[in-house]
PDBQT receptor file of N, H, CA, C and O in Angstrom, charges set to zero:
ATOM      1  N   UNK A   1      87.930  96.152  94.610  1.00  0.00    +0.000 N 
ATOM      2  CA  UNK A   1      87.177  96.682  95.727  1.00  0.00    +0.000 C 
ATOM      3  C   UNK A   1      86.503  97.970  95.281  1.00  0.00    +0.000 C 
ATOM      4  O   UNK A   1      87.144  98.880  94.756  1.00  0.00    +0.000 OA
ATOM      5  N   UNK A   2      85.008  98.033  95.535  1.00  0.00    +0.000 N 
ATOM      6  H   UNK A   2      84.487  97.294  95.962  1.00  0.00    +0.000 HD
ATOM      7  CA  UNK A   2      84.385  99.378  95.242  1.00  0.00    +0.000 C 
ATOM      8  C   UNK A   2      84.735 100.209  96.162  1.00  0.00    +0.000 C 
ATOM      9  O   UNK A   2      84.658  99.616  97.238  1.00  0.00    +0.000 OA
ATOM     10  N   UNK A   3      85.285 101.903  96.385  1.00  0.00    +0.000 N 
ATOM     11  H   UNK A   3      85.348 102.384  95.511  1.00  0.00    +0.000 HD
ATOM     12  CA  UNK A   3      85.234 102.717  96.920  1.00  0.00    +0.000 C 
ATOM     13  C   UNK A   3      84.636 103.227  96.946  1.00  0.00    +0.000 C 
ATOM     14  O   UNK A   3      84.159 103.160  95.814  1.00  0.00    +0.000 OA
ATOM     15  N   UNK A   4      83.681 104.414  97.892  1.00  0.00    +0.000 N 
ATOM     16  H   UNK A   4      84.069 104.468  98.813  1.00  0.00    +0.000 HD
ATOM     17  CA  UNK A   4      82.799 105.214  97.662  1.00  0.00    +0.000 C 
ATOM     18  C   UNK A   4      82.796 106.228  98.864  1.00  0.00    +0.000 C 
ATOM     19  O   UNK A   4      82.939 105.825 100.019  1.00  0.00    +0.000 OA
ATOM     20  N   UNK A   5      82.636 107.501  98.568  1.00  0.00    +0.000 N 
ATOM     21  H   UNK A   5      82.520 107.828  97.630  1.00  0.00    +0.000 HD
ATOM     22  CA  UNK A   5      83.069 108.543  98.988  1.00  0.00    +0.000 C 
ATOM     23  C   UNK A   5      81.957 109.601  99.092  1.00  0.00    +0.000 C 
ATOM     24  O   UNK A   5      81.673 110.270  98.098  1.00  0.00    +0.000 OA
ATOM     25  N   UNK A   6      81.304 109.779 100.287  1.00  0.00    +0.000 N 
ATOM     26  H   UNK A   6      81.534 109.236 101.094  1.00  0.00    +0.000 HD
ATOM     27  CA  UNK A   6      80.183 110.824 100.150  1.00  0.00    +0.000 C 
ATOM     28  C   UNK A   6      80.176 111.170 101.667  1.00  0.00    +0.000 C 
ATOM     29  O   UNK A   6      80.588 110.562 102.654  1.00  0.00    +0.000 OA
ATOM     30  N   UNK A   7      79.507 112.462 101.478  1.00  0.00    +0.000 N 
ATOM     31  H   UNK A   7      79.172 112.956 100.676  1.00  0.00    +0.000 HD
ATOM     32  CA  UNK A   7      79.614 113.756 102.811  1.00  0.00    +0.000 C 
ATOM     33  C   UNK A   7      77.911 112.723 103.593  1.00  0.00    +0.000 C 
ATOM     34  O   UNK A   7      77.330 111.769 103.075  1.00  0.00    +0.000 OA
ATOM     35  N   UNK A   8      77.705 113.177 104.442  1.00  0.00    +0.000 N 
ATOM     36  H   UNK A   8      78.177 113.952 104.863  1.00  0.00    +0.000 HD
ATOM     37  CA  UNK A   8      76.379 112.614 105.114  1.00  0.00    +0.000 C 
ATOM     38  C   UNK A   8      75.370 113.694 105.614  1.00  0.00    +0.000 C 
ATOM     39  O   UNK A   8      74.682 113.596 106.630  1.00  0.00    +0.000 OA
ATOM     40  N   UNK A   9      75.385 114.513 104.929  1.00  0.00    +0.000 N 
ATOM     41  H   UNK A   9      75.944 114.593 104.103  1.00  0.00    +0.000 HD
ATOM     42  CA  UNK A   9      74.777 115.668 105.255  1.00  0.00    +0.000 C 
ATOM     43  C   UNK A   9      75.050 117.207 103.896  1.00  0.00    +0.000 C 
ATOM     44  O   UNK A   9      76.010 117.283 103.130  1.00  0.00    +0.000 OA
ATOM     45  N   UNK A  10      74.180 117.965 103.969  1.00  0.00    +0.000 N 
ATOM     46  H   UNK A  10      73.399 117.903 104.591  1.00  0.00    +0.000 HD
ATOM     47  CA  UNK A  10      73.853 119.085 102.525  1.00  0.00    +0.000 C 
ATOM     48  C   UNK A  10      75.099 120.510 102.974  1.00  0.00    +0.000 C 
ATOM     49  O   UNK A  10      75.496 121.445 102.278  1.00  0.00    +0.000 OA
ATOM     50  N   UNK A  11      75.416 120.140 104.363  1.00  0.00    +0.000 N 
ATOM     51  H   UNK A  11      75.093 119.381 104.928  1.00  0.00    +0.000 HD
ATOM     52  CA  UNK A  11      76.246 121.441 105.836  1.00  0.00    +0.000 C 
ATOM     53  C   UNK A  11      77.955 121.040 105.270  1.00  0.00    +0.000 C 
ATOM     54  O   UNK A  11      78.218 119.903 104.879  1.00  0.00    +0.000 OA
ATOM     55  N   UNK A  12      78.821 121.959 105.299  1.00  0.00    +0.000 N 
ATOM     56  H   UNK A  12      78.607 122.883 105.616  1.00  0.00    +0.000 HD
ATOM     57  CA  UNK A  12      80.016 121.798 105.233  1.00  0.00    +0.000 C 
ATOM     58  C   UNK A  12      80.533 121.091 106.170  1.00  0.00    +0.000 C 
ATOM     59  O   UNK A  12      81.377 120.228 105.929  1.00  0.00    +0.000 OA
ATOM     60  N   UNK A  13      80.082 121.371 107.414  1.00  0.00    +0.000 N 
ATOM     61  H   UNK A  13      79.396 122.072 107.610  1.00  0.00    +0.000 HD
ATOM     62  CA  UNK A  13      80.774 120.641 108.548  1.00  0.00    +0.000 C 
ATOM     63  C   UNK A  13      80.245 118.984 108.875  1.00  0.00    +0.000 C 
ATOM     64  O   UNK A  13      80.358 118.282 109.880  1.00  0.00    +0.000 OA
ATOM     65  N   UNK A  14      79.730 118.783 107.756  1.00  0.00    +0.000 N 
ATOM     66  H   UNK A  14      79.638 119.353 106.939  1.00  0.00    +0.000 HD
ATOM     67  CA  UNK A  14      78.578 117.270 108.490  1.00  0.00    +0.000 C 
ATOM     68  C   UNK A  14      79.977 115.934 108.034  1.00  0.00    +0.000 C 
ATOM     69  O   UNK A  14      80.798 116.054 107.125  1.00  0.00    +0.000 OA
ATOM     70  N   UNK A  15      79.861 114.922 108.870  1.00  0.00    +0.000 N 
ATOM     71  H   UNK A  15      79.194 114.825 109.608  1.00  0.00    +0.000 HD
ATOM     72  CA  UNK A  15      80.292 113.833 108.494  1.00  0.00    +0.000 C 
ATOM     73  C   UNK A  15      80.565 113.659 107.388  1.00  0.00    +0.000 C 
ATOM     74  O   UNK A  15      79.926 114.271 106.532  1.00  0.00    +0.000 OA
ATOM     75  N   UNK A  16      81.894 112.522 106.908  1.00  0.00    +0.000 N 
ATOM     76  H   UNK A  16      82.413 112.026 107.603  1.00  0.00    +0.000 HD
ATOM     77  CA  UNK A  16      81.408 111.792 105.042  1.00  0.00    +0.000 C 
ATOM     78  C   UNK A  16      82.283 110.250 105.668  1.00  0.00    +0.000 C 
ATOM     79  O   UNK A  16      83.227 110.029 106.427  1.00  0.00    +0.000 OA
ATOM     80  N   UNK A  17      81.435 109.518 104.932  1.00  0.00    +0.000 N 
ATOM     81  H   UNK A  17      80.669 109.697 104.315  1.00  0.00    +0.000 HD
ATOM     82  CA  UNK A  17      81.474 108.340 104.950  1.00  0.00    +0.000 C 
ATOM     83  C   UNK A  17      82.288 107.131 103.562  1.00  0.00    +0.000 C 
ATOM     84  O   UNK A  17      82.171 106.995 102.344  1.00  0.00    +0.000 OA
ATOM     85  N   UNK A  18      82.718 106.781 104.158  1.00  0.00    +0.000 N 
ATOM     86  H   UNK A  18      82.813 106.891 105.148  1.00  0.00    +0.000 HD
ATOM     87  CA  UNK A  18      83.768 105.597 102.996  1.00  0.00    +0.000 C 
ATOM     88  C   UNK A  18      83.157 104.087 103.030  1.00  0.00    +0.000 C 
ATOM     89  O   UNK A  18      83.144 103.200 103.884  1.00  0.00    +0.000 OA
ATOM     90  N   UNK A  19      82.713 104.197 101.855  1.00  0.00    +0.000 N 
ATOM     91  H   UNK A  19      82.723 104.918 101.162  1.00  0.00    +0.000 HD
ATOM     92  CA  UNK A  19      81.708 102.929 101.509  1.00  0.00    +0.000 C 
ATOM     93  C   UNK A  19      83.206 101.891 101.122  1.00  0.00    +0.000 C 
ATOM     94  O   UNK A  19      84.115 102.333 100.419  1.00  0.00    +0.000 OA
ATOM     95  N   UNK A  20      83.220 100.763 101.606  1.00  0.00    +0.000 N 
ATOM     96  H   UNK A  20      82.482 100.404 102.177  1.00  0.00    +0.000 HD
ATOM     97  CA  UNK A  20      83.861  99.763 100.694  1.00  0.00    +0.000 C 
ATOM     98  C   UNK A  20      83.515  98.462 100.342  1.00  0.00    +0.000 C 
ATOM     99  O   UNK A  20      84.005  97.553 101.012  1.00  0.00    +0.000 OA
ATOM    100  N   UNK A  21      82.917  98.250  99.606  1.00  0.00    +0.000 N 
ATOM    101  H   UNK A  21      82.520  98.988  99.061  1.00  0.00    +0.000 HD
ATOM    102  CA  UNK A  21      81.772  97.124  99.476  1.00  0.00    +0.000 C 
ATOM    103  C   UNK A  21      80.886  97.441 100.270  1.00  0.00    +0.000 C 
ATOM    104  O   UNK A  21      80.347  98.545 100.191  1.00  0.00    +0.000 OA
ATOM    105  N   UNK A  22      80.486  96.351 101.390  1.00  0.00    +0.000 N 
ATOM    106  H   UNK A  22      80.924  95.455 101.454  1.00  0.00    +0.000 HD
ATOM    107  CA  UNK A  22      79.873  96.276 102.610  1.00  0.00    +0.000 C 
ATOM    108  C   UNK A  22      80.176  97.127 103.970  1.00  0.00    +0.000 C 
ATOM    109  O   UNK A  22      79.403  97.508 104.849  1.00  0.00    +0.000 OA
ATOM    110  N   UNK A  23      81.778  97.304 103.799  1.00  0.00    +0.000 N 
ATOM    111  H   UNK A  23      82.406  96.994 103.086  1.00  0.00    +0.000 HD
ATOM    112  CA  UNK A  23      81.821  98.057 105.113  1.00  0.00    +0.000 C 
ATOM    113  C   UNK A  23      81.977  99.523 104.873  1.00  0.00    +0.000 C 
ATOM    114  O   UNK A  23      82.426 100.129 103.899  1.00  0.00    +0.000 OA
ATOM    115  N   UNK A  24      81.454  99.969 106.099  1.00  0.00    +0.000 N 
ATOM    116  H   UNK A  24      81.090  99.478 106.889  1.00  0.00    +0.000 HD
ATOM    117  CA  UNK A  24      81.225 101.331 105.949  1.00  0.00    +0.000 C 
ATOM    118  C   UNK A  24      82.078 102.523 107.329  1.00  0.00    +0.000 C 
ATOM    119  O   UNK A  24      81.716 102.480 108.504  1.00  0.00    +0.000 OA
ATOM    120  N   UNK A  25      82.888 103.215 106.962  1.00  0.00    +0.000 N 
ATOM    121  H   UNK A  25      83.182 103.250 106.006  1.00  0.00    +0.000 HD
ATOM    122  CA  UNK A  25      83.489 103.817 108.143  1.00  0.00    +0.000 C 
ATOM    123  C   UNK A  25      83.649 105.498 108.022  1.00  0.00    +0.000 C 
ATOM    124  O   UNK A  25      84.371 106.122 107.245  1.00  0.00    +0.000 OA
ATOM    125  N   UNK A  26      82.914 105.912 108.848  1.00  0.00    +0.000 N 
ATOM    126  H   UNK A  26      82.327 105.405 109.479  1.00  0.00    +0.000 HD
ATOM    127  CA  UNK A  26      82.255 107.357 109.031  1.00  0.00    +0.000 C 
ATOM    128  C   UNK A  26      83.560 108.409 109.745  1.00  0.00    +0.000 C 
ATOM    129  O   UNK A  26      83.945 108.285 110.907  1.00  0.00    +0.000 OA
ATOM    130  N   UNK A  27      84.082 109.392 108.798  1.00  0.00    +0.000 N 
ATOM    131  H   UNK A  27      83.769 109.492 107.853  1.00  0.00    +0.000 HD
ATOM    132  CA  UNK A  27      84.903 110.464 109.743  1.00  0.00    +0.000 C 
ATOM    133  C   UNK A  27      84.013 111.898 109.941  1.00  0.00    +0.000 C 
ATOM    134  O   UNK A  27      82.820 112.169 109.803  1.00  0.00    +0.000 OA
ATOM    135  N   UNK A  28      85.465 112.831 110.417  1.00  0.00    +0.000 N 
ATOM    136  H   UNK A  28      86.433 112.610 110.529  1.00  0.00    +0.000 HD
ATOM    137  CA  UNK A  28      84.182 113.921 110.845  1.00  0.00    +0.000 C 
ATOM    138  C   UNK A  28      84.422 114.767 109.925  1.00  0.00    +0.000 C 
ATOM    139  O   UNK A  28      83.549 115.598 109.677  1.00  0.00    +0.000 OA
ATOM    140  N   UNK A  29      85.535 114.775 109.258  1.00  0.00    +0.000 N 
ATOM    141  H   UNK A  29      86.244 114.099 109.459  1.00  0.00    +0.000 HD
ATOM    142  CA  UNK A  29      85.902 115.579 107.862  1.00  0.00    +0.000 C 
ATOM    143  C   UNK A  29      86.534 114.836 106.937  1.00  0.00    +0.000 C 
ATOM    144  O   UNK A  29      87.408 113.990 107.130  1.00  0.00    +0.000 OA
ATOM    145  N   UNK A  30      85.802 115.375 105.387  1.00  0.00    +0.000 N 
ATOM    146  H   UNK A  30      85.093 116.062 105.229  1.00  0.00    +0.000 HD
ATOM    147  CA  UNK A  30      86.681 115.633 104.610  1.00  0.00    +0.000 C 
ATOM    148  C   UNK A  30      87.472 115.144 103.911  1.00  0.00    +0.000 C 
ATOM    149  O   UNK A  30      87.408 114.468 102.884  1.00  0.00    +0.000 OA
ATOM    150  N   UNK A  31      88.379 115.580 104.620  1.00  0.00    +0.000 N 
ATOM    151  H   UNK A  31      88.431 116.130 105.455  1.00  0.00    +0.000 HD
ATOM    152  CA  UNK A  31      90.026 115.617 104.442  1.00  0.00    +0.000 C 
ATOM    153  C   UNK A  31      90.238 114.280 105.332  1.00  0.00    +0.000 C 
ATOM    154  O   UNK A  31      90.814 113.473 104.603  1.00  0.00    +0.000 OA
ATOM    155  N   UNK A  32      90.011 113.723 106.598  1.00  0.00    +0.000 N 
ATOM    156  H   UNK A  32      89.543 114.379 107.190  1.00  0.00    +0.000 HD
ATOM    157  CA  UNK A  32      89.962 112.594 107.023  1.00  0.00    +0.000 C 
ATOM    158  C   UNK A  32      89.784 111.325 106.057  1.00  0.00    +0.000 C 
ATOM    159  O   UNK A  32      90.609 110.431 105.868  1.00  0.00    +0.000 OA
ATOM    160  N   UNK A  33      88.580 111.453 105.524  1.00  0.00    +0.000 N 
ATOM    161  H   UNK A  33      87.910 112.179 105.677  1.00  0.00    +0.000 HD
ATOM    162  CA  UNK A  33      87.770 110.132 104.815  1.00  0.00    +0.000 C 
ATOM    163  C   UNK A  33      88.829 110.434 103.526  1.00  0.00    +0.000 C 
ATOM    164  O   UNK A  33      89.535 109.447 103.321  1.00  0.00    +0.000 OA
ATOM    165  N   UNK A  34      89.103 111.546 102.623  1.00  0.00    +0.000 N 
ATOM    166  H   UNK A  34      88.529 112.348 102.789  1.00  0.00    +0.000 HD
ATOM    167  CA  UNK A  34      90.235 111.452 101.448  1.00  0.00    +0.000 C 
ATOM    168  C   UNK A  34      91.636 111.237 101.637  1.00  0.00    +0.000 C 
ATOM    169  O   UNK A  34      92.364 111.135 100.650  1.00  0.00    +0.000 OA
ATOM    170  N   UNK A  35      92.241 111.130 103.173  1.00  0.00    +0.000 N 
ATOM    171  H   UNK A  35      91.650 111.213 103.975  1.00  0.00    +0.000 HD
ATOM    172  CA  UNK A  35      93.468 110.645 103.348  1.00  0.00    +0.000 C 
ATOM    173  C   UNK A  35      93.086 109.237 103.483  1.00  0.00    +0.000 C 
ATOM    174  O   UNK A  35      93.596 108.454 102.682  1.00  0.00    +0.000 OA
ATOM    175  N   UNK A  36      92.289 108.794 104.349  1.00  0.00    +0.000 N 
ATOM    176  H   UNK A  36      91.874 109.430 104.999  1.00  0.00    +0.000 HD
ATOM    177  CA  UNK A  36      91.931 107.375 104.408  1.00  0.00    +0.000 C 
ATOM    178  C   UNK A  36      91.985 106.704 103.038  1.00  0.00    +0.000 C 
ATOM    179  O   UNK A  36      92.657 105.684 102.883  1.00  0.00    +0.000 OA
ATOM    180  N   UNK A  37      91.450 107.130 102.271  1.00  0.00    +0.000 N 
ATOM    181  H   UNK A  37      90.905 107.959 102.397  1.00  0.00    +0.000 HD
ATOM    182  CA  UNK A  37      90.994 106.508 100.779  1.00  0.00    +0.000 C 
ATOM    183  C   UNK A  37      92.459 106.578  99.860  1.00  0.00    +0.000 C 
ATOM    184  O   UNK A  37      92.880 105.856  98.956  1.00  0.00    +0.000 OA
ATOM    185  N   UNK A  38      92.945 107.628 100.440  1.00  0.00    +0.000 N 
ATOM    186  H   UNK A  38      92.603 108.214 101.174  1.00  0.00    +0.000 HD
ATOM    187  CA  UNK A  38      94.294 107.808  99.220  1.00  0.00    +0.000 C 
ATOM    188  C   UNK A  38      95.423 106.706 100.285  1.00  0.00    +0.000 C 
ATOM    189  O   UNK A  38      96.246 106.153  99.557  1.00  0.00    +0.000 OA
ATOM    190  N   UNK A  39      95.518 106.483 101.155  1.00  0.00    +0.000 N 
ATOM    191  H   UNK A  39      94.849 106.933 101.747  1.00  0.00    +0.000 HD
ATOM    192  CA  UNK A  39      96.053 105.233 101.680  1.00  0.00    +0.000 C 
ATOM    193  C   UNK A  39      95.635 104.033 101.601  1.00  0.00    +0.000 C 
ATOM    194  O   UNK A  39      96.475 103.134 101.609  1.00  0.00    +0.000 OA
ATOM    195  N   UNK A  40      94.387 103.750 101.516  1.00  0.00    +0.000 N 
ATOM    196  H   UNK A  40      93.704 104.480 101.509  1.00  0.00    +0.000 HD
ATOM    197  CA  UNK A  40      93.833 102.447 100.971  1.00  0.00    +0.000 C 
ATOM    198  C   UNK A  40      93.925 101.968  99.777  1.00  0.00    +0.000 C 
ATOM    199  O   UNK A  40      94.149 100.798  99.468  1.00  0.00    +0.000 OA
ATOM    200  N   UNK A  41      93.675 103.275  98.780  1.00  0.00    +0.000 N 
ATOM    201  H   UNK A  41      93.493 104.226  99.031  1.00  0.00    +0.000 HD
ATOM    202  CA  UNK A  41      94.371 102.866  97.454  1.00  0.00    +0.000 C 
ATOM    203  C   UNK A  41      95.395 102.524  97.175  1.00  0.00    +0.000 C 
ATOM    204  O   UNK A  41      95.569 101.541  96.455  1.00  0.00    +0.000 OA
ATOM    205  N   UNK A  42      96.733 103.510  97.852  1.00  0.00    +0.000 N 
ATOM    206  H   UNK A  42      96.592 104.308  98.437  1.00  0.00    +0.000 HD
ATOM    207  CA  UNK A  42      97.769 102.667  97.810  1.00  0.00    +0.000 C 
ATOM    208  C   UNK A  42      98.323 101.743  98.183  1.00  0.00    +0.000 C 
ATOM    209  O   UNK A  42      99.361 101.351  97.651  1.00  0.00    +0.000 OA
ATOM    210  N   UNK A  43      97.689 101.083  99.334  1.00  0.00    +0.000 N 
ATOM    211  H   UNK A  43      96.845 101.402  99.767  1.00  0.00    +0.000 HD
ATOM    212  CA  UNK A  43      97.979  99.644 100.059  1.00  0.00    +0.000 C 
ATOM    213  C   UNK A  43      97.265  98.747  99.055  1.00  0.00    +0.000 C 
ATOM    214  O   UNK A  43      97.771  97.676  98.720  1.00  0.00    +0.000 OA
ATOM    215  N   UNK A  44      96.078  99.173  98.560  1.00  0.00    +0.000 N 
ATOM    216  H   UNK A  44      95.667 100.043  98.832  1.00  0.00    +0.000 HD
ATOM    217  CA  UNK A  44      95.466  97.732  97.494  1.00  0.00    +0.000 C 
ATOM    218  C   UNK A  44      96.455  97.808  96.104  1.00  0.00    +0.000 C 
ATOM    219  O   UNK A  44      96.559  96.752  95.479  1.00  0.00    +0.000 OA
ATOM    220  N   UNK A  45      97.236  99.081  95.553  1.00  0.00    +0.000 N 
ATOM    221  H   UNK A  45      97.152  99.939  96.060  1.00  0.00    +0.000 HD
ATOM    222  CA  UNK A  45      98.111  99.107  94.485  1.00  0.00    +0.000 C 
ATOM    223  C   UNK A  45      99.550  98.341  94.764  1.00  0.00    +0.000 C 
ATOM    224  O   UNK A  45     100.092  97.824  93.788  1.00  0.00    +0.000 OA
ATOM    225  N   UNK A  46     100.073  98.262  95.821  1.00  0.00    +0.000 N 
ATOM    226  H   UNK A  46      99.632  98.682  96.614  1.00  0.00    +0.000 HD
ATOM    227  CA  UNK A  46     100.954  97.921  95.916  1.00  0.00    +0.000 C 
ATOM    228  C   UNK A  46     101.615  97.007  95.897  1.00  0.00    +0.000 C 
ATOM    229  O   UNK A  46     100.864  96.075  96.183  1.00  0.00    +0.000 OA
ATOM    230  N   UNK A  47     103.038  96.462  95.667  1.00  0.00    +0.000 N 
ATOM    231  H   UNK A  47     103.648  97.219  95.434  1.00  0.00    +0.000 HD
ATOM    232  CA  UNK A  47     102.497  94.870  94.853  1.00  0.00    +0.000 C 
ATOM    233  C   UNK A  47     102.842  93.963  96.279  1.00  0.00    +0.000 C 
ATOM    234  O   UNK A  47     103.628  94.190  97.198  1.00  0.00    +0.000 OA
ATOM    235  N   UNK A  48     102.036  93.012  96.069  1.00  0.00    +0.000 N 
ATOM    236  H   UNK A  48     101.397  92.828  95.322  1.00  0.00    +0.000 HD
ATOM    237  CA  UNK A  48     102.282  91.644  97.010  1.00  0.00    +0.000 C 
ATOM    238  C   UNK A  48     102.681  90.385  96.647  1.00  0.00    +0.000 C 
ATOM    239  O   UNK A  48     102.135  89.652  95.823  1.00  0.00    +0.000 OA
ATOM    240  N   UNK A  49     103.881  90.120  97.449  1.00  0.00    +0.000 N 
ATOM    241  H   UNK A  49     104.324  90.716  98.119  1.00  0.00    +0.000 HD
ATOM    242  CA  UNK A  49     104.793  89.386  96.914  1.00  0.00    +0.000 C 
ATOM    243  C   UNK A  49     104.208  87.729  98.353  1.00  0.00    +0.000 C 
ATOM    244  O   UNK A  49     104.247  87.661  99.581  1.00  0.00    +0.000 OA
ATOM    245  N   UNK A  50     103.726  86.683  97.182  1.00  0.00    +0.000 N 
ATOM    246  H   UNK A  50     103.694  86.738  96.184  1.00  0.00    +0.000 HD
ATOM    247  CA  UNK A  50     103.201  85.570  98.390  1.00  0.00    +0.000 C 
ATOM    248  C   UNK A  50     104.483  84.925  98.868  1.00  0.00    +0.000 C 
ATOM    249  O   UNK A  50     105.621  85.080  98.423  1.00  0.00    +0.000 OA
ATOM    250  N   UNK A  51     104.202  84.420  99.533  1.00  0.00    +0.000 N 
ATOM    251  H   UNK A  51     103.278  84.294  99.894  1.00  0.00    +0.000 HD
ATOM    252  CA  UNK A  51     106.020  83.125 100.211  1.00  0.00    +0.000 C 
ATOM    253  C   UNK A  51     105.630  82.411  98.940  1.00  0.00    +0.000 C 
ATOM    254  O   UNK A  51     104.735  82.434  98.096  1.00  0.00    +0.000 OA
ATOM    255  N   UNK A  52     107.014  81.610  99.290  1.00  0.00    +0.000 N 
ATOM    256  H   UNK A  52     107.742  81.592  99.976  1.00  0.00    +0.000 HD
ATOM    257  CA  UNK A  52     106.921  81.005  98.007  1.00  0.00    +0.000 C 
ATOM    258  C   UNK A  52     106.401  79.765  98.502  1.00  0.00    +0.000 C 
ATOM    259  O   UNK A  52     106.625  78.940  97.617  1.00  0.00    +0.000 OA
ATOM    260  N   UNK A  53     105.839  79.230  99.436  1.00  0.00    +0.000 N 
ATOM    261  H   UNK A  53     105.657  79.901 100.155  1.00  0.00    +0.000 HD
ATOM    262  CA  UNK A  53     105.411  77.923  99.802  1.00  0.00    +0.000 C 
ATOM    263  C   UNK A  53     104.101  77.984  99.660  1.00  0.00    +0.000 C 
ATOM    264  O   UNK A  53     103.412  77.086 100.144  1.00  0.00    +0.000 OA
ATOM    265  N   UNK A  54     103.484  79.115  98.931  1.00  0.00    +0.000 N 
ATOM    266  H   UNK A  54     104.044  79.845  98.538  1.00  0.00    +0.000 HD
ATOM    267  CA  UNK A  54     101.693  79.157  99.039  1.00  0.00    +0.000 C 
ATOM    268  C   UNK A  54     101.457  79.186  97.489  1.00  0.00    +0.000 C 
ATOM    269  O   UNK A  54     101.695  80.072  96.669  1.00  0.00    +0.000 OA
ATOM    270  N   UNK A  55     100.950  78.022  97.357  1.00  0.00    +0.000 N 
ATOM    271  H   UNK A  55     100.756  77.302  98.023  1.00  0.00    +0.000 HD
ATOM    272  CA  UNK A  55     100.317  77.993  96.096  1.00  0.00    +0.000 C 
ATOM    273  C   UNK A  55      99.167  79.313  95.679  1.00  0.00    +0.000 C 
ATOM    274  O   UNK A  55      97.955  79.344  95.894  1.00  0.00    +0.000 OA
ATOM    275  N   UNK A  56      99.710  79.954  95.268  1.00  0.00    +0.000 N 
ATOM    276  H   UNK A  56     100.694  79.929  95.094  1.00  0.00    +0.000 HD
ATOM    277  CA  UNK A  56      98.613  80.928  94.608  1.00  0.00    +0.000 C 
ATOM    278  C   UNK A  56      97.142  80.566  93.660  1.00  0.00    +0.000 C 
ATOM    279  O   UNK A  56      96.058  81.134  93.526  1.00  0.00    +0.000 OA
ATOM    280  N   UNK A  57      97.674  79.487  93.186  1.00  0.00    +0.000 N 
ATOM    281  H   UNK A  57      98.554  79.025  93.295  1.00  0.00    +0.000 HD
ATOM    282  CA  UNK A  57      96.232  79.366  92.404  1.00  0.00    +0.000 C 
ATOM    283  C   UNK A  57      95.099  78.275  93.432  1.00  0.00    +0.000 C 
ATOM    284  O   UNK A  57      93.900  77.996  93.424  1.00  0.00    +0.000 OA
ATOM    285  N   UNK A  58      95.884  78.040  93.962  1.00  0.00    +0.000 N 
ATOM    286  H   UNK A  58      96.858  78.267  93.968  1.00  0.00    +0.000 HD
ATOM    287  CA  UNK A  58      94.723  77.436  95.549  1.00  0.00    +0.000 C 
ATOM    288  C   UNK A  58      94.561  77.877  96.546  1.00  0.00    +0.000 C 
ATOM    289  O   UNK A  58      93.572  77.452  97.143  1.00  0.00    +0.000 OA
ATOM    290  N   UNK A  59      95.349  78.855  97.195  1.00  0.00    +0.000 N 
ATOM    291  H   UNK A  59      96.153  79.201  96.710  1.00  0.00    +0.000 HD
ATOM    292  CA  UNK A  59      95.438  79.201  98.258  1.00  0.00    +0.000 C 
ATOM    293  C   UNK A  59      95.638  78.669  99.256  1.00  0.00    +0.000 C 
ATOM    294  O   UNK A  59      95.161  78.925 100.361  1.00  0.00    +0.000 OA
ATOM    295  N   UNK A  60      96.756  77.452  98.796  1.00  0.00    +0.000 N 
ATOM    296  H   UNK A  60      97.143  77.245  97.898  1.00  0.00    +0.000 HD
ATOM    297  CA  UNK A  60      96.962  76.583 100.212  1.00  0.00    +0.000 C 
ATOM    298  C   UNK A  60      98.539  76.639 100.624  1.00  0.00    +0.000 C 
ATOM    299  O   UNK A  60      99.338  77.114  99.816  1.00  0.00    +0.000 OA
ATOM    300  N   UNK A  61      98.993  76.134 101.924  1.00  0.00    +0.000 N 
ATOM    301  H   UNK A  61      98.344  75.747 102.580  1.00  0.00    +0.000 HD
ATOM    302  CA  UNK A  61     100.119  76.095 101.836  1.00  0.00    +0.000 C 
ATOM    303  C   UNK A  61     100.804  74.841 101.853  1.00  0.00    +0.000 C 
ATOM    304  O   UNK A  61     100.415  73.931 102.584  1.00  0.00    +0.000 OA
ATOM    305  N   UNK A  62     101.876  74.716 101.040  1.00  0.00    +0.000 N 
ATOM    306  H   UNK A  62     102.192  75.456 100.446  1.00  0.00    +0.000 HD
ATOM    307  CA  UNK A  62     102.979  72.984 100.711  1.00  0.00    +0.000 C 
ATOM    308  C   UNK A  62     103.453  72.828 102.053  1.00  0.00    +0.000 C 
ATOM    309  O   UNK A  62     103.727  73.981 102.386  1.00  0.00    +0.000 OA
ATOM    310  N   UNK A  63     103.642  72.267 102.768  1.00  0.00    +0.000 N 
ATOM    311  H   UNK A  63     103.419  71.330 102.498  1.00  0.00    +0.000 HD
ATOM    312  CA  UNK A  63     104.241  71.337 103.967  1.00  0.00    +0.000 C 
ATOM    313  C   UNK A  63     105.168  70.542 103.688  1.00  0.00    +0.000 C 
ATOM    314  O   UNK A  63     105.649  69.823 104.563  1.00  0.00    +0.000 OA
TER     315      UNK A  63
């Protein structure tokens, strides 16, 4: 997943926005949009463990 991280304005106080691919979600600081991002990173790092009834290389599930 691309991240992307930029203020929306040249003003200390202006918006910054978190690009991720396609979607886009606007805070009012900062420090908002870099906690967001440092939690998203760690939810996409973290490991995921599938059931064991889902074929991973198809993405289907055995019945």
């Amino acid at each position: 997943m691309n991240i992307q991280l930029q203020p929306l304005g040249p003003h200390e106080d202006t918006n910054w926005q978190v690009r991720m691919n396609e979607h886009v979600i606007t805070f009012r600081t900062e420090r908002q949009a870099r906690a967001f991002v440092a939690t998203l990173e760690a939810r996409l790092a973290a490991p995921h463990v599938l059931p064991p009834d889902l074929d991973a290389t198809r993405g289907e599930r055995h019945v």
